[in-house]
C-alpha positions in Angstrom: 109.4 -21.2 -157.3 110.0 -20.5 -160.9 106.5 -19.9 -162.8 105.3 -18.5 -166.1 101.9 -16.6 -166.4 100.9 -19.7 -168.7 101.6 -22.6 -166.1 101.8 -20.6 -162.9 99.9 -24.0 -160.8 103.3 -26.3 -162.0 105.6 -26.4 -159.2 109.2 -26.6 -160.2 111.0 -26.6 -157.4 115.2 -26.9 -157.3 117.1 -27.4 -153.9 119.7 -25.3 -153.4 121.2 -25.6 -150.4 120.3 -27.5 -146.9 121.6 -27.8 -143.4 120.6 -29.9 -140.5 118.3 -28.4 -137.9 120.7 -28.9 -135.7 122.9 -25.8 -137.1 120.1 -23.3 -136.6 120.5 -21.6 -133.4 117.6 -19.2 -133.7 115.1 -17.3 -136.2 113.7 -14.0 -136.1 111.0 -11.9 -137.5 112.9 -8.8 -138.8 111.6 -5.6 -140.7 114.3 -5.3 -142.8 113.6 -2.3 -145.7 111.0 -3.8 -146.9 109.6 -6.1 -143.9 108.1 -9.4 -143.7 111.7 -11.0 -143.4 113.1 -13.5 -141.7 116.6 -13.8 -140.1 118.0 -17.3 -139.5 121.1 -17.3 -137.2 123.4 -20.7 -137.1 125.0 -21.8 -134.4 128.3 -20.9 -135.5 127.2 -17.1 -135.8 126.8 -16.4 -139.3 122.8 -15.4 -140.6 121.3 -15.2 -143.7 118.1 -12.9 -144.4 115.0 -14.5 -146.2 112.5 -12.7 -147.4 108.9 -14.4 -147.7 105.2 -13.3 -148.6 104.0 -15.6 -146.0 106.2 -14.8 -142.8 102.9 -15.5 -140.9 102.7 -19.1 -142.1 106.4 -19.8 -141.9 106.9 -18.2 -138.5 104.0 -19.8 -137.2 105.6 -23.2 -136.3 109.6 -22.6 -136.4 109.1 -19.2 -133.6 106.0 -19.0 -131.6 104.7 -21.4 -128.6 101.9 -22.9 -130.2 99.8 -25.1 -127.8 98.7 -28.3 -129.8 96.0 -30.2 -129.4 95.8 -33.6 -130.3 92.7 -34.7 -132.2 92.0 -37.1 -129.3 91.3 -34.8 -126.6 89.5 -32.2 -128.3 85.6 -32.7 -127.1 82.9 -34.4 -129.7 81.8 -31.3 -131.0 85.3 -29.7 -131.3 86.4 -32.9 -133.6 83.0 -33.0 -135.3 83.9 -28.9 -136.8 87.4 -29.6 -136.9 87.1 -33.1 -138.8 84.1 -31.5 -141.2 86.0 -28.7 -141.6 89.1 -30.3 -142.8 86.9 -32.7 -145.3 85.5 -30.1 -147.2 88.9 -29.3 -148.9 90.7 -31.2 -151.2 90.7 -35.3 -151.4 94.5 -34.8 -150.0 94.0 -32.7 -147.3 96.2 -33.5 -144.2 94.6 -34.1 -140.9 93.8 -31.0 -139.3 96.7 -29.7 -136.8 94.4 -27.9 -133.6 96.3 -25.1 -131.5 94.9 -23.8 -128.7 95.4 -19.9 -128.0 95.8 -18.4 -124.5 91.7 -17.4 -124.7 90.8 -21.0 -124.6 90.0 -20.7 -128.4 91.7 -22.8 -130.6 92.7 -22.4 -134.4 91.9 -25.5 -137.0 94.5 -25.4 -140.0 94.5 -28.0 -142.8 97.1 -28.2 -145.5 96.3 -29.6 -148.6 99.3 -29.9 -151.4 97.4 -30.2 -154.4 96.4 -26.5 -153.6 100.4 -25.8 -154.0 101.2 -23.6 -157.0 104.2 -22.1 -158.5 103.1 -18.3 -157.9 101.3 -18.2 -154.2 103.1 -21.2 -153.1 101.1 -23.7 -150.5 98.2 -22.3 -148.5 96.5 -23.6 -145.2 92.7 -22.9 -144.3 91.9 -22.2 -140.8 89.2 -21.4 -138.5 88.8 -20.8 -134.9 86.6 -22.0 -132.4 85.5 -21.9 -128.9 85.3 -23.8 -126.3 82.1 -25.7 -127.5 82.9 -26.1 -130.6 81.5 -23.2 -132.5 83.0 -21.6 -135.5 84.3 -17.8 -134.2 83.4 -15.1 -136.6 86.4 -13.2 -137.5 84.7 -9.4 -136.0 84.9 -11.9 -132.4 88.5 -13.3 -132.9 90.4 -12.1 -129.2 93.8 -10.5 -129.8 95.2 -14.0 -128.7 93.4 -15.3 -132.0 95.6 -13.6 -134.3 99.4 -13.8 -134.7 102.0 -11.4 -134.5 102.0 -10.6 -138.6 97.8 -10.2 -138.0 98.6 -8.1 -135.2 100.4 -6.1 -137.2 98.3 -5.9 -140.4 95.6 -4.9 -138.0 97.4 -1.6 -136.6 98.0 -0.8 -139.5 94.5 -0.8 -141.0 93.6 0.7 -138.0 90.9 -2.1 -137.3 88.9 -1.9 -134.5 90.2 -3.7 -130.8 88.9 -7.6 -130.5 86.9 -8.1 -127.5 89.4 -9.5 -125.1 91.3 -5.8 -125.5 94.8 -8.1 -124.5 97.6 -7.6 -126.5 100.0 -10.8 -127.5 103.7 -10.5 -127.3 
């Protein structure tokens, strides 16, 4: 997104190029020279290479087997922190979208695109919570908690093991 130091919150976007969904046969995480890319394979064999600041986000719904839980059948309490949380952020905020992780946690994300801006792109807020409803700290997240791209930035601070001691593939 094309940005200026003066006006870096004014989204300019230009399309450059689509394809149906249809022609996408596959996408990767790949650690190309620099990392954090992301290979996208058509169904005809060719691949182009994207590179992105947010592989975590984008990967998040096109690659991994996320669980998710409709608002509906989430307990009271988990709709009461999940609904609260999502109407704390902006006026447009999207309804939250609930995933449950193999731990029996589940991760709260809301999307708001007001908070969209021409430098850092969009952001979601997240939170995770247990089984009853309770917000997780993130020094009790399980290794289930986290994504591959956390995993990762984890390892390499050398961060200490989350309590379940699994590891995600």
């Amino acid at each position: 997104m094309p940005f200026s130091k003066r006006d870096y919150e004014r989204v300019d976007d230009t399309l450059l190029w689509e394809t149906p969904r249809a022609t996408i046969g596959g996408i990767e995480r790949r650690d190309f020279k620099d990392g954090d890319d992301v290979k996208v394979v058509f169904t005809d064999g060719s691949w182009c290479r994207l590179r992105t600041s947010a592989r975590d986000r984008l990967m998040r719904y096109l690659v991994d087997r996320l669980d998710f839980v409709p608002l509906d059948f989430l307990t009271p309490a988990q709709r009461k922190t999940s609904e609260t949380f999502a109407s704390a952020h902006a006026p447009d905020a999207g309804p939250p979208v609930v995933t449950r992780s193999e731990c029996g946690c589940f991760r709260v994300e809301v999307l708001a695109p007001s908070t969209t801006n021409a430098f850092f792109g969009h952001s979601t807020r997240d939170l995770v919570m247990d089984a009853d409803g309770n917000t997780v700290d993130l020094s009790q997240y399980h290794l289930e908690d986290w994504s591959p791209e956390g995993l990762a930035t984890r390892r390499r601070l050398r961060a200490p093991t989350p309590p379940s001691g699994r590891v995600r593939d």
